[in-house]
C-alpha positions, 0 to 999 in steps of 0.5 A: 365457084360455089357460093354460100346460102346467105349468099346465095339467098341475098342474091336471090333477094335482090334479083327479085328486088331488081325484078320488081322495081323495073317491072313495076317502073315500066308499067307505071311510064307506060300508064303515064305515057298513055293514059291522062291524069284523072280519067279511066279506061275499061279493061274488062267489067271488073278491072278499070285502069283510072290514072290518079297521083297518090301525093300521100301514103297507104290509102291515100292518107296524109295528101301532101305528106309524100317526102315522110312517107318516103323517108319512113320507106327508106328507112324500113327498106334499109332495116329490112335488108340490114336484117336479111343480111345480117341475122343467122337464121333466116329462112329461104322464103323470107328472102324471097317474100322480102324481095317483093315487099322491098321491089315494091316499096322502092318502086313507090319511092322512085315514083316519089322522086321522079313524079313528086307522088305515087302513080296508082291505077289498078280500079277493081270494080263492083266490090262492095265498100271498096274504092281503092285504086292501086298499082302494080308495087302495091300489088307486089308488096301484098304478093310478099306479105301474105306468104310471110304472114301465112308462114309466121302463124301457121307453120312451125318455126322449129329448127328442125320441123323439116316441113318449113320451106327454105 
């Protein structure tokens, strides 16, 4: 049986999802189950794995505004997939950018709904003015945003400009 390519491309978009959202599930129970709560184990010089709750959003902002946060993800994970499913010209790469911008975000939205916030834990050390800590959903979504952006600015979106991915 052969499918079609939106077909084809949307399982592929939520095969990627799927992927995503578990990988980042277990990791996140893993840093739960090992680590405590507000302190840091070194992994190498640069990379520390410090447990904290982000009850907020992107950088920790808005603390105690998890369930906004929440239902706006819902909402743009829905519209996403809506648009993916349901515009005509969609190229191959953006279903597969969308998969790990969507497996993100829904792994963040689980981690409200189980935990009350967001389990981050990535510490990147000795980069200047930067105090962030993360997890692997945020990293995810950065791994969709940067290709998709990238394609949207530098390469041409002319129909038939065969160097556009599909």
């Amino acid at each position: 049986m052969q499918l079609d390519n939106k077909t084809s491309n949307m399982l592929s978009f939520a095969a990627i999802v799927l992927t995503v959202l578990a990988l980042s599930q277990l990791i996140g129970y893993w840093v739960n189950s090992t680590i405590p709560q507000n302190t840091t184990v070194e992994w190498s010089n640069l990379v520390h794995f410090t447990h904290i709750r982000n009850h907020g959003g992107v950088f920790g902002m808005l603390q105690g505004m998890g369930g906004l946060f929440a239902a706006i993800s819902i909402a743009l994970l829905v519209g996403v997939s809506a648009y993916l499913w349901f515009s005509p010209s969609i190229k191959r790469y953006e279903y597969i950018c969308f998969g790990f911008i969507v497996g993100g975000g829904a792994s963040n939205i689980l981690d409200r709904f189980v935990y009350g916030s967001v389990i981050d834990f990535i510490d990147i050390q000795h980069i200047p003015y930067w105090n962030y800590i993360f997890n692997t959903a945020d990293a995810m979504v950065h791994v969709g945003i940067w290709p998709l952006l990238f394609f949207s600015f530098f390469v041409s979106t002319d129909q038939s400009d065969s160097s556009m991915p599909n």
